[in-house]
PDB file with one MODEL, atoms N, CA, C and O in Angstrom:
MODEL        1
ATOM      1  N   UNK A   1       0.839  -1.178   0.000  1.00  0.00           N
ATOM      2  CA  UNK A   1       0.000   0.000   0.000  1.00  0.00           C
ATOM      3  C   UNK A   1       0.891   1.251   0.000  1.00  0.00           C
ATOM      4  O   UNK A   1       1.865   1.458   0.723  1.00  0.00           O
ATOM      5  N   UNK A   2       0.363   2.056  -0.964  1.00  0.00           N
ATOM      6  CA  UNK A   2       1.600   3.398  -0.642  1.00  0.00           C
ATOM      7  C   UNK A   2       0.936   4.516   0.062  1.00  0.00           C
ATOM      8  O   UNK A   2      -0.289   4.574   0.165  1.00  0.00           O
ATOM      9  N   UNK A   3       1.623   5.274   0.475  1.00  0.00           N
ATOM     10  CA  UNK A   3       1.658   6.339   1.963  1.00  0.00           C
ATOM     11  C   UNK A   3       0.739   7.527   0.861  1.00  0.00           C
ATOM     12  O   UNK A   3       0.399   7.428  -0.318  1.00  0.00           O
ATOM     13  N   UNK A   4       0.570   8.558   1.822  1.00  0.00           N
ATOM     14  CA  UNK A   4      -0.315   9.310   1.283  1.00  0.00           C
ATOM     15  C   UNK A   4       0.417  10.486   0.756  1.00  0.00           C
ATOM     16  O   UNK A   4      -0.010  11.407   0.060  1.00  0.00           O
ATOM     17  N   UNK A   5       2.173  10.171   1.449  1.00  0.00           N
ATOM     18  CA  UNK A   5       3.178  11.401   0.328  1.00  0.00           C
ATOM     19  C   UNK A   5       3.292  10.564  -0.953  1.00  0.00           C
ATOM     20  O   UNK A   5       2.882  11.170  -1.943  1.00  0.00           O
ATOM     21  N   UNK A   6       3.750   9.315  -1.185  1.00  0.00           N
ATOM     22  CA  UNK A   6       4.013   8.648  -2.595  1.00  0.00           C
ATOM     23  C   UNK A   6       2.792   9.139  -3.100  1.00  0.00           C
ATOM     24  O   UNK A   6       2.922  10.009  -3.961  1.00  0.00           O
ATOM     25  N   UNK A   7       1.602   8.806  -2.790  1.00  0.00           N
ATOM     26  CA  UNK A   7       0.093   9.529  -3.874  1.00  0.00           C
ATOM     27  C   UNK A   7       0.298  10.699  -4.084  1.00  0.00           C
ATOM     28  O   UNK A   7      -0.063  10.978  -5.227  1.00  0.00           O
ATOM     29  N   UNK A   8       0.807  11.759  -3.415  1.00  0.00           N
ATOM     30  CA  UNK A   8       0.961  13.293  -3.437  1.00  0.00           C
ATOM     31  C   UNK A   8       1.965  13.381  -4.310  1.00  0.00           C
ATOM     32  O   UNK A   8       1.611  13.966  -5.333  1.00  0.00           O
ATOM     33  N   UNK A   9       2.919  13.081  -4.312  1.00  0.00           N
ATOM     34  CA  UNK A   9       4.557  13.186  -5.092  1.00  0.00           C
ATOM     35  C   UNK A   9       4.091  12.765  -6.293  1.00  0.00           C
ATOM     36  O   UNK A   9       4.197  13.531  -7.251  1.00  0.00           O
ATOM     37  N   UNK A  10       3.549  11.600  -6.442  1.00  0.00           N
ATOM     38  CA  UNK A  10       3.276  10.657  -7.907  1.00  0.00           C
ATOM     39  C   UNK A  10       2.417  12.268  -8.728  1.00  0.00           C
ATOM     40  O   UNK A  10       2.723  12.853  -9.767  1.00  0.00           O
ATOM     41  N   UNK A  11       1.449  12.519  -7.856  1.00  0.00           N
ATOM     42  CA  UNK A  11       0.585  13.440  -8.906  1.00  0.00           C
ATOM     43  C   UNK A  11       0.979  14.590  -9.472  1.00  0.00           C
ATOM     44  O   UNK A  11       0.612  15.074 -10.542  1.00  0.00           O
ATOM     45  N   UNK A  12       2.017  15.140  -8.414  1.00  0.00           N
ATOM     46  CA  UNK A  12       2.751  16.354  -8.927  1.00  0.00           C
ATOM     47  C   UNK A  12       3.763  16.123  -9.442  1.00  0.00           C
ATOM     48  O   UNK A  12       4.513  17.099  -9.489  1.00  0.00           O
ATOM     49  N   UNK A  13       4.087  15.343  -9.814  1.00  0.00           N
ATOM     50  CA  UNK A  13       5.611  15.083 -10.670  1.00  0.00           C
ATOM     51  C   UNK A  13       5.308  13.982 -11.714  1.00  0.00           C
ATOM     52  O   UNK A  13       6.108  13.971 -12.649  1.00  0.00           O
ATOM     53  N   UNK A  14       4.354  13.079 -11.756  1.00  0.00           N
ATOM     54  CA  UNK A  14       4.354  12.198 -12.700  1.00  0.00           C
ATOM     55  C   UNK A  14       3.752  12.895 -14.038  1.00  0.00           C
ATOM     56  O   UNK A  14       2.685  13.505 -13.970  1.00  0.00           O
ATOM     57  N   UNK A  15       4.486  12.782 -15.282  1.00  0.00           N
ATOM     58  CA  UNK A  15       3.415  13.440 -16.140  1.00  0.00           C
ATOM     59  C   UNK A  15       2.410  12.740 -16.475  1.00  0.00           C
ATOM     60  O   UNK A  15       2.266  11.522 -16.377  1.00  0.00           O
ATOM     61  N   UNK A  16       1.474  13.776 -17.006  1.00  0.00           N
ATOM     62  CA  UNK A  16      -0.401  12.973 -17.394  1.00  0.00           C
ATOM     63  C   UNK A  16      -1.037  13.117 -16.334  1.00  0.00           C
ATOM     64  O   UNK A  16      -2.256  12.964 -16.420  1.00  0.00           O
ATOM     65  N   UNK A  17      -0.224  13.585 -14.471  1.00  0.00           N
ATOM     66  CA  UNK A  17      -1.031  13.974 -13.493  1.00  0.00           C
ATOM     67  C   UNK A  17      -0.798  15.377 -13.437  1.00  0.00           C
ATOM     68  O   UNK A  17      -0.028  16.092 -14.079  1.00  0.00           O
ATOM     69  N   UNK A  18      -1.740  15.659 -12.405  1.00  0.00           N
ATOM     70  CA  UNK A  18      -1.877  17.025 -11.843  1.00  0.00           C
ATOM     71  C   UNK A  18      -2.694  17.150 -10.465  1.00  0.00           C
ATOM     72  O   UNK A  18      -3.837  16.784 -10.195  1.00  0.00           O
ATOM     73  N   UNK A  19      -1.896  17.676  -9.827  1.00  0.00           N
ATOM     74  CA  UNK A  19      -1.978  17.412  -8.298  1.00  0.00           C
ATOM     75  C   UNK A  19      -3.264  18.711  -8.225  1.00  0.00           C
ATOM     76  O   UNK A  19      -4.240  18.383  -7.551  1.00  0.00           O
ATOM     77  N   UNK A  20      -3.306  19.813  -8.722  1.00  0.00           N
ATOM     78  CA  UNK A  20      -4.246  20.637  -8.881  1.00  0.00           C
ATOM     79  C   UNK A  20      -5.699  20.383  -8.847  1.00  0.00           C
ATOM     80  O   UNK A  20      -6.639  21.136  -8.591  1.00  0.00           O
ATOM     81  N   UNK A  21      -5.634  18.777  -9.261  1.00  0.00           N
ATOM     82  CA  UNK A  21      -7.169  18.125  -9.873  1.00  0.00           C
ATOM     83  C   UNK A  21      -7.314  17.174  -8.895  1.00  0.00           C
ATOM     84  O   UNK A  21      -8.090  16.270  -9.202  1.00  0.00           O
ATOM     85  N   UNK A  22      -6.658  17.078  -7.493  1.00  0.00           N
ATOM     86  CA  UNK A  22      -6.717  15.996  -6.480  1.00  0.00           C
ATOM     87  C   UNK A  22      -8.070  16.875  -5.523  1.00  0.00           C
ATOM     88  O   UNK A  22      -8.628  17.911  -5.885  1.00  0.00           O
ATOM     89  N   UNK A  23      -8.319  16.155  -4.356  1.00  0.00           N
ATOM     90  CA  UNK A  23      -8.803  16.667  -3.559  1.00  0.00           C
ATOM     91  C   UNK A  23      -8.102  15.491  -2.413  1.00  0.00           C
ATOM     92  O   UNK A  23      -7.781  14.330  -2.667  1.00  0.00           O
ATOM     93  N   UNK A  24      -7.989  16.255  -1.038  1.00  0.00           N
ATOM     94  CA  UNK A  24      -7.224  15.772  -0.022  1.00  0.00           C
ATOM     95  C   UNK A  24      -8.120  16.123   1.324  1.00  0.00           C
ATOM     96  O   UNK A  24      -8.305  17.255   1.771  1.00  0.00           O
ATOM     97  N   UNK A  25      -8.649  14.840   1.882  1.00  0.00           N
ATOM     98  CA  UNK A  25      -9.099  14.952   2.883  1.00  0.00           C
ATOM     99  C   UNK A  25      -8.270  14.803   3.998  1.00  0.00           C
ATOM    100  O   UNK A  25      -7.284  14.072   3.905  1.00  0.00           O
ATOM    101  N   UNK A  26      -8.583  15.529   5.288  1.00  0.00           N
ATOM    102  CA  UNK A  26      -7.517  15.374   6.272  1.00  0.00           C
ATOM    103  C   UNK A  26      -8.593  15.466   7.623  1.00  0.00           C
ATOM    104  O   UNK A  26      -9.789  15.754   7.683  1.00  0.00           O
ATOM    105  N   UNK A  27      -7.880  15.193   8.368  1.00  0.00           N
ATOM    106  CA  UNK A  27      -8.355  14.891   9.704  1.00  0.00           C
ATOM    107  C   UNK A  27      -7.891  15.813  10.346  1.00  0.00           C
ATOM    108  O   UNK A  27      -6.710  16.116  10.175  1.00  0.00           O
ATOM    109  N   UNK A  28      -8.863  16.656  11.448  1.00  0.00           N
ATOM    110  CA  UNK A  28      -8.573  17.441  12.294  1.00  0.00           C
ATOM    111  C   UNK A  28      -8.638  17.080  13.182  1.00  0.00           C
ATOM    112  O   UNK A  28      -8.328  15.891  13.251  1.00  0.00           O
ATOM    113  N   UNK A  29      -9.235  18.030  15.029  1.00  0.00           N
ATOM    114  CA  UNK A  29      -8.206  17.607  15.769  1.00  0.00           C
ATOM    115  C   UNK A  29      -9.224  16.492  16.582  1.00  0.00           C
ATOM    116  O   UNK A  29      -8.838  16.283  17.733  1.00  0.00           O
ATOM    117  N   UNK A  30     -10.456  15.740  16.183  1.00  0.00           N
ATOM    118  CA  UNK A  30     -11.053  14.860  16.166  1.00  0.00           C
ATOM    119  C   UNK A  30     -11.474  13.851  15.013  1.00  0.00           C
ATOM    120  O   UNK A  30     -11.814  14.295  13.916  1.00  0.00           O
ATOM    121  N   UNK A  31     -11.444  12.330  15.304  1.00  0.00           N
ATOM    122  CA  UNK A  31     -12.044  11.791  14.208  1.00  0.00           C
ATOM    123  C   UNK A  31     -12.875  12.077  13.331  1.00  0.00           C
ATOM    124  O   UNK A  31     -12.729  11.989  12.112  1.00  0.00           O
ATOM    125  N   UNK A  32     -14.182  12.588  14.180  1.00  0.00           N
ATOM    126  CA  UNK A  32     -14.888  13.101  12.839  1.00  0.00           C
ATOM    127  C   UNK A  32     -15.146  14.435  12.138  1.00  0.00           C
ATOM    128  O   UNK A  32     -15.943  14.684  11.234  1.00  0.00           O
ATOM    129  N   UNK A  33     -14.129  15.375  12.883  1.00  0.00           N
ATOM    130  CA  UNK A  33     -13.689  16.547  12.201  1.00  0.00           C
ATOM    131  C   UNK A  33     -12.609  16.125  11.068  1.00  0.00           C
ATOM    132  O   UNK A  33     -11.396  15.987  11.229  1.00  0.00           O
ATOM    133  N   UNK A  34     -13.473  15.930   9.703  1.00  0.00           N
ATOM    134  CA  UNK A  34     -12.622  15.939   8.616  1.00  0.00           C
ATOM    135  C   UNK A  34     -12.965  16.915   7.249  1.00  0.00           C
ATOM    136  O   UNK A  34     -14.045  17.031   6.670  1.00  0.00           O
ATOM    137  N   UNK A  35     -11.961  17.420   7.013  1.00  0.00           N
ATOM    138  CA  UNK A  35     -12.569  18.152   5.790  1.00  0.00           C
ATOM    139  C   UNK A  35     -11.006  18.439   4.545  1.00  0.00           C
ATOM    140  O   UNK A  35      -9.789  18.406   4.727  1.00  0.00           O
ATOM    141  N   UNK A  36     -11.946  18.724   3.234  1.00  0.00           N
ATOM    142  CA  UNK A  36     -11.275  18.621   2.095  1.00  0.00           C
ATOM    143  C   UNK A  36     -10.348  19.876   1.786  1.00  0.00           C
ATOM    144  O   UNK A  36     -10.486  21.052   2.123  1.00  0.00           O
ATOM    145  N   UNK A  37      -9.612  19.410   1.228  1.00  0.00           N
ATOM    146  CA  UNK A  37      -8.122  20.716   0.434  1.00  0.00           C
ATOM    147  C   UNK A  37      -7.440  20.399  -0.909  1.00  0.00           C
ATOM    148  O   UNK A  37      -6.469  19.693  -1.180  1.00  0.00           O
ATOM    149  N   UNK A  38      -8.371  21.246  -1.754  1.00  0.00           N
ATOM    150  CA  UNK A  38      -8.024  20.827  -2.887  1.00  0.00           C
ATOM    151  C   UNK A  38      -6.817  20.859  -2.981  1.00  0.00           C
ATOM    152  O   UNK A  38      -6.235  21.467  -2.083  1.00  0.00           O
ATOM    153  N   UNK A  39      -5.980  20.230  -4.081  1.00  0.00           N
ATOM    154  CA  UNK A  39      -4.846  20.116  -4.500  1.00  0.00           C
ATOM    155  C   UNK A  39      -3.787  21.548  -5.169  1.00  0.00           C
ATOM    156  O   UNK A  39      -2.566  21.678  -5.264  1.00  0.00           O
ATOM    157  N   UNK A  40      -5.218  22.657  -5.619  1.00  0.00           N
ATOM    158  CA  UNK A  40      -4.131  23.608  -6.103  1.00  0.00           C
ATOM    159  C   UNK A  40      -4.074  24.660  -5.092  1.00  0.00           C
ATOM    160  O   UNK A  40      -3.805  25.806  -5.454  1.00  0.00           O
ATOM    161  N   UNK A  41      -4.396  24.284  -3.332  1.00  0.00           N
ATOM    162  CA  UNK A  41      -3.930  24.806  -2.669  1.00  0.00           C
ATOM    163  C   UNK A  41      -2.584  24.791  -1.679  1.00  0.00           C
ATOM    164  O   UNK A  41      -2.136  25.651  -0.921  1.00  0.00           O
ATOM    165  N   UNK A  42      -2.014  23.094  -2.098  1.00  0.00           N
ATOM    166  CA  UNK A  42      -0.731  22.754  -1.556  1.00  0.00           C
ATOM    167  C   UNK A  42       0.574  23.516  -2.235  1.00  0.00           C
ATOM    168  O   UNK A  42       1.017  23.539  -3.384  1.00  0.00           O
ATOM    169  N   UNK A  43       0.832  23.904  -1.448  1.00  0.00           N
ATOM    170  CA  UNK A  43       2.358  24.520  -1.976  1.00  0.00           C
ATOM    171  C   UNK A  43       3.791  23.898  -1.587  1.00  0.00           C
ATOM    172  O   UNK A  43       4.872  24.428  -1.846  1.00  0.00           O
ATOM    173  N   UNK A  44       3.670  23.123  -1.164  1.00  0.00           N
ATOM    174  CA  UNK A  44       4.805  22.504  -0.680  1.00  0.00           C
ATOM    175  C   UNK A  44       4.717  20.740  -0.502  1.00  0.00           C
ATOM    176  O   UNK A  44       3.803  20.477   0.280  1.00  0.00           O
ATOM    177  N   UNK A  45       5.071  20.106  -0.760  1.00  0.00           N
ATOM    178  CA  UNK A  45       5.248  18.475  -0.197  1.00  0.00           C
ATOM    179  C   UNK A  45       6.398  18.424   0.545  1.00  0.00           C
ATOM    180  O   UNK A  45       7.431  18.672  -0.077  1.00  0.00           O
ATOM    181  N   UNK A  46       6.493  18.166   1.716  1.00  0.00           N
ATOM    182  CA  UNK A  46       7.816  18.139   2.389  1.00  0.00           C
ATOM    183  C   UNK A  46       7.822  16.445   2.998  1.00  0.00           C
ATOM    184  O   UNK A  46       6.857  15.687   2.893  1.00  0.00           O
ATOM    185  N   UNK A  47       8.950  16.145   3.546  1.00  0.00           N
ATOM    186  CA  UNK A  47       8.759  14.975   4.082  1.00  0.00           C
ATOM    187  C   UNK A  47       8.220  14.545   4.692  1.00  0.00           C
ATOM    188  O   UNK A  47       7.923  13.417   4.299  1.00  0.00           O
ATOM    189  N   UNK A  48       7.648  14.902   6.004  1.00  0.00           N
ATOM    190  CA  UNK A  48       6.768  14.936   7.308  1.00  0.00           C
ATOM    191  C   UNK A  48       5.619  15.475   7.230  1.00  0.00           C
ATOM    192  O   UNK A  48       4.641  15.031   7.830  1.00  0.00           O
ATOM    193  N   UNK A  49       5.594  16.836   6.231  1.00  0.00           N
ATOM    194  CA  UNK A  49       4.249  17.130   6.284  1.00  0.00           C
ATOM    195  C   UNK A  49       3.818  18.297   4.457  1.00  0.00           C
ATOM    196  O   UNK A  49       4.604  18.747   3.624  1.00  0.00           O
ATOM    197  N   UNK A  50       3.030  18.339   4.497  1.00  0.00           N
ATOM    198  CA  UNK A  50       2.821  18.926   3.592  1.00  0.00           C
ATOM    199  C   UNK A  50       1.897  20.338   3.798  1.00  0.00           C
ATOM    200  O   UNK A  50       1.033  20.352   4.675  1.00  0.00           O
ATOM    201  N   UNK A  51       2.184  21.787   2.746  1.00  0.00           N
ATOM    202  CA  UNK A  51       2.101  22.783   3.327  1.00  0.00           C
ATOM    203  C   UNK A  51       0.887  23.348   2.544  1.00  0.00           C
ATOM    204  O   UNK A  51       0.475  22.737   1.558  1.00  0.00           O
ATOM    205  N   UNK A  52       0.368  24.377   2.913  1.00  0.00           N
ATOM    206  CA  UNK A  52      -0.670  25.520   1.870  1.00  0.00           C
ATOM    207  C   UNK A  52      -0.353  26.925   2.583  1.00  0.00           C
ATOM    208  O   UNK A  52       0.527  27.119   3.422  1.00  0.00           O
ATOM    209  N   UNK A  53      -1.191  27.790   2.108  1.00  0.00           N
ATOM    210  CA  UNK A  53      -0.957  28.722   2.154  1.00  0.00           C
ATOM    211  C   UNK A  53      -1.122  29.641   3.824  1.00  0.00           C
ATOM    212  O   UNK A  53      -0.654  30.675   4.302  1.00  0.00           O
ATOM    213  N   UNK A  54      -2.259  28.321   4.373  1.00  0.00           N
ATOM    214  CA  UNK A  54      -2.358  28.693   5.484  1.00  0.00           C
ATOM    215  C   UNK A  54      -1.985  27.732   6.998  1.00  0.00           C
ATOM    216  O   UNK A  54      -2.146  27.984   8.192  1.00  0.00           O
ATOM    217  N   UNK A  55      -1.519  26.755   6.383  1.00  0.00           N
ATOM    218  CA  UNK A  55      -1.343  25.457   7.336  1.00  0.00           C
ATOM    219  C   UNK A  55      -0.161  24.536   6.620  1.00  0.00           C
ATOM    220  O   UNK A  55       0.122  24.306   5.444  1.00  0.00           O
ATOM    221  N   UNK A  56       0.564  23.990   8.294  1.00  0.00           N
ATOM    222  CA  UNK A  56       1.226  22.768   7.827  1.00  0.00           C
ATOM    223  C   UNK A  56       0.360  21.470   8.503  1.00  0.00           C
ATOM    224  O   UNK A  56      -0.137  21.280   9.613  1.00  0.00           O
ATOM    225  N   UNK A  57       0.429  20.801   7.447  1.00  0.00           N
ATOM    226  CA  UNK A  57      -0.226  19.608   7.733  1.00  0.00           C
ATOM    227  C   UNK A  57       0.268  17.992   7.758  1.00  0.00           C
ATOM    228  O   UNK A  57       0.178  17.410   6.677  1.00  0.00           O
ATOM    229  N   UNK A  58       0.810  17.182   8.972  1.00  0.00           N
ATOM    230  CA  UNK A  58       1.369  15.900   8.805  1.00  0.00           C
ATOM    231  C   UNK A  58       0.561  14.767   7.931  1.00  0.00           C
ATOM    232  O   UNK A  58      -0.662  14.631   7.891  1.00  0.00           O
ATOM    233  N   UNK A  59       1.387  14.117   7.355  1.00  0.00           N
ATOM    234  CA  UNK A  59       0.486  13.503   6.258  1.00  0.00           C
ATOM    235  C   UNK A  59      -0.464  12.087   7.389  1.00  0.00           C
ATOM    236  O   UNK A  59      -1.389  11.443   6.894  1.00  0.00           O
ATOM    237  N   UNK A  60      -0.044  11.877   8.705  1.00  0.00           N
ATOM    238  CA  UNK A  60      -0.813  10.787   8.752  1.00  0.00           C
ATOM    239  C   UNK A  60      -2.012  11.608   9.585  1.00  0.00           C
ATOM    240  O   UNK A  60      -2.572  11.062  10.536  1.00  0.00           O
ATOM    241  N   UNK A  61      -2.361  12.960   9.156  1.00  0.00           N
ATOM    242  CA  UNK A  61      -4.175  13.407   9.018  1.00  0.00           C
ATOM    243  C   UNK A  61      -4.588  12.984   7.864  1.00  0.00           C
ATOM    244  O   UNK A  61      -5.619  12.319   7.969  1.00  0.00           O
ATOM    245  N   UNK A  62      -4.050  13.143   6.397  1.00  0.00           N
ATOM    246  CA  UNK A  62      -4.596  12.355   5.674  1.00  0.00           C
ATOM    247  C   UNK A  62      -5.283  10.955   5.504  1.00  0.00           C
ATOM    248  O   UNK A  62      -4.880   9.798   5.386  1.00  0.00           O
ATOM    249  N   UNK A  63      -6.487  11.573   5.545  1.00  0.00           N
ATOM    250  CA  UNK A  63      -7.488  10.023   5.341  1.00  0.00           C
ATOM    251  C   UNK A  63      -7.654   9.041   4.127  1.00  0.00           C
ATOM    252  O   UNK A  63      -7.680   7.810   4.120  1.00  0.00           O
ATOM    253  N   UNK A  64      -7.788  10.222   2.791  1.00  0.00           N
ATOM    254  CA  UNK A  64      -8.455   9.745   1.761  1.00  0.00           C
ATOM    255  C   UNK A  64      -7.907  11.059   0.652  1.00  0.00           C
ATOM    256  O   UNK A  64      -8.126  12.253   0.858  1.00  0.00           O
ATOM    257  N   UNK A  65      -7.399  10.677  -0.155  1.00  0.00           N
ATOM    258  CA  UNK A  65      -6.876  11.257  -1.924  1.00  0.00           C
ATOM    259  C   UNK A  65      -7.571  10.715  -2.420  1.00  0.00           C
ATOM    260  O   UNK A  65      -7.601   9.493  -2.269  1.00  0.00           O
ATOM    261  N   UNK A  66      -8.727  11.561  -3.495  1.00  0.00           N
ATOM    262  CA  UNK A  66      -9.752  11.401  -4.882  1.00  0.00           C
ATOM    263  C   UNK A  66      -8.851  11.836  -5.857  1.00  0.00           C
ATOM    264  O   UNK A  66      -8.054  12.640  -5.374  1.00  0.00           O
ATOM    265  N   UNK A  67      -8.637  11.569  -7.276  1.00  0.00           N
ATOM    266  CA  UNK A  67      -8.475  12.439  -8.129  1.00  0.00           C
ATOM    267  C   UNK A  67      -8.856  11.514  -9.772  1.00  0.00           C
ATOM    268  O   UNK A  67      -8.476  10.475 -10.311  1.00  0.00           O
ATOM    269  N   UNK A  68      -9.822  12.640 -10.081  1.00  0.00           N
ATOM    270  CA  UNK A  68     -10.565  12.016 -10.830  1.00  0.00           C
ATOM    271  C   UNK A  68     -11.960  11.265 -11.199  1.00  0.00           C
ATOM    272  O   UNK A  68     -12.600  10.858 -12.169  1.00  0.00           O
ATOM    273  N   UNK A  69     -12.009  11.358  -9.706  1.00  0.00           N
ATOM    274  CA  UNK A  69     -13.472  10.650  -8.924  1.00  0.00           C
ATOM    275  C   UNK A  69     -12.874   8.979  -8.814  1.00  0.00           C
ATOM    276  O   UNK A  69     -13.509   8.025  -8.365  1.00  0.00           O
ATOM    277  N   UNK A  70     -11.835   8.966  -9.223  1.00  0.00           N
ATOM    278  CA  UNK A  70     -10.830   8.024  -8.424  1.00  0.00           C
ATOM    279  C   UNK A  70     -10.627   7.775  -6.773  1.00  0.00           C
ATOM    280  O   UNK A  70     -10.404   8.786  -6.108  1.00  0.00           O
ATOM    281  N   UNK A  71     -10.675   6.856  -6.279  1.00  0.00           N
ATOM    282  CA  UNK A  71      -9.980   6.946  -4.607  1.00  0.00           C
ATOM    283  C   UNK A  71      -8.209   6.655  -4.833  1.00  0.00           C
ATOM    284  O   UNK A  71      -8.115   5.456  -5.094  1.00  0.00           O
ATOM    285  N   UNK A  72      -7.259   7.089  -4.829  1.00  0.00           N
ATOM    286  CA  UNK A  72      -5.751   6.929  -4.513  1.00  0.00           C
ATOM    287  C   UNK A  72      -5.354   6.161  -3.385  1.00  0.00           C
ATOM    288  O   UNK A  72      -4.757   5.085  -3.367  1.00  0.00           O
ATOM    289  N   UNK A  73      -5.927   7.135  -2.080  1.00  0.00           N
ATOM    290  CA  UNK A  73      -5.074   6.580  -0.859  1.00  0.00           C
ATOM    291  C   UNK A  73      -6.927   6.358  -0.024  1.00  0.00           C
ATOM    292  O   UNK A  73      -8.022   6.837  -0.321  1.00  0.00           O
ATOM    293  N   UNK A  74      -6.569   5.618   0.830  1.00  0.00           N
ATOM    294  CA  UNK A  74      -7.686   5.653   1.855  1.00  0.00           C
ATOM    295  C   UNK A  74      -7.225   5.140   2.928  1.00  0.00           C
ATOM    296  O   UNK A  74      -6.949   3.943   2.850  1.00  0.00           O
ATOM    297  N   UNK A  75      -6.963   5.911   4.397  1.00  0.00           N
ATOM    298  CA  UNK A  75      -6.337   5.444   5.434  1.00  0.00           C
ATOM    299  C   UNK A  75      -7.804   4.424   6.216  1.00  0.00           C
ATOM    300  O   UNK A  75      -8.935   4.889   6.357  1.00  0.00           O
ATOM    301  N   UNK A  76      -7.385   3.013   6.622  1.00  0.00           N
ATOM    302  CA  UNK A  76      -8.432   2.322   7.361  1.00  0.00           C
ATOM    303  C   UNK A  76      -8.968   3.113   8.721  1.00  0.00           C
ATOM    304  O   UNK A  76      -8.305   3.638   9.615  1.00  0.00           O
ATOM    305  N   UNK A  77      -9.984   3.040   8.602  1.00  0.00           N
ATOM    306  CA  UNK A  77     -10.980   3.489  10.173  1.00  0.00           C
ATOM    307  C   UNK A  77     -10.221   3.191  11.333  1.00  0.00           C
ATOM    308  O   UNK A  77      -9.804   2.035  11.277  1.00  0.00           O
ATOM    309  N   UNK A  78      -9.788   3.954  12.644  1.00  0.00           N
ATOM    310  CA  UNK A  78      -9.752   3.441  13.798  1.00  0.00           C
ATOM    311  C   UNK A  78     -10.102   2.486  14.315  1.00  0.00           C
ATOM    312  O   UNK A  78     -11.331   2.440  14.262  1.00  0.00           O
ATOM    313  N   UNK A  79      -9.680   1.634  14.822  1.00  0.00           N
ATOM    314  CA  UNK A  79     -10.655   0.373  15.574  1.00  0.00           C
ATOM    315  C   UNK A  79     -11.724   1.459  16.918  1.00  0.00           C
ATOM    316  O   UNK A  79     -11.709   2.543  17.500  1.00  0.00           O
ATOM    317  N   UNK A  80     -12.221   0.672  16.837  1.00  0.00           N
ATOM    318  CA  UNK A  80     -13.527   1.049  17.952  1.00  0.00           C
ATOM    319  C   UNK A  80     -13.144   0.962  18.936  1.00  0.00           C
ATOM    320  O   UNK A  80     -12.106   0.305  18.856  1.00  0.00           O
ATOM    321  N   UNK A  81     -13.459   1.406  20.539  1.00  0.00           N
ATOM    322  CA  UNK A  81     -12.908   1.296  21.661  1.00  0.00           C
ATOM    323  C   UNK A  81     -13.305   0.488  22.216  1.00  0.00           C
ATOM    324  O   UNK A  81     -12.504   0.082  23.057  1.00  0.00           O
ATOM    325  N   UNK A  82     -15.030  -0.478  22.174  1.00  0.00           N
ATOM    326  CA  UNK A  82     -15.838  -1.091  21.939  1.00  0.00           C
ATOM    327  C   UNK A  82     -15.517  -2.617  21.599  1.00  0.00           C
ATOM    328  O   UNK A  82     -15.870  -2.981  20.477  1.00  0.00           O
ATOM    329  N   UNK A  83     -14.858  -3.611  22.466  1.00  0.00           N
ATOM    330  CA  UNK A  83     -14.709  -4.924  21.635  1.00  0.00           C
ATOM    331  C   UNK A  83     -15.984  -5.420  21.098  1.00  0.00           C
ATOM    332  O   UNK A  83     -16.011  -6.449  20.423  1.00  0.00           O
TER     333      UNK A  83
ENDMDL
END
């Protein structure tokens, strides 16, 4: 399975992609606080985390990369606390 920087890197550097046309869901500072960032707002891919104009963001908030109406990456659900 690849990480949610290899999906990020692949789109902005592979040609025939465009990271512009992704959408990137991320996780805030609860599970079900999640919300989307399109792709032509990242300005940076760094190793640890990736940047925009108004936030740095570690990639393991990333949940889920669309592009295309494609799914890329999809991080699995938490286990439940709940056996």
């Amino acid at each position: 399975m690849r990480t949610a920087r290899e999906v990020l890197n692949e789109l902005k550097w592979r040609e025939g992609r465009d990271l512009a046309k992704a959408s990137v869901w991320v996780r805030g500072r609860t599970a079900n606080d999640v919300k989307a960032i399109g792709g032509d707002e990242i300005t940076e891919l760094g190793r640890r985390y990736f940047s925009t104009a108004t936030a740095t963001i570690p990639y393991y908030k990333v949940v889920r990369i669309e592009y295309g109406g494609e799914v890329l990456f999809e991080r699995p659900p938490p286990p439940s606390g709940n056996p």
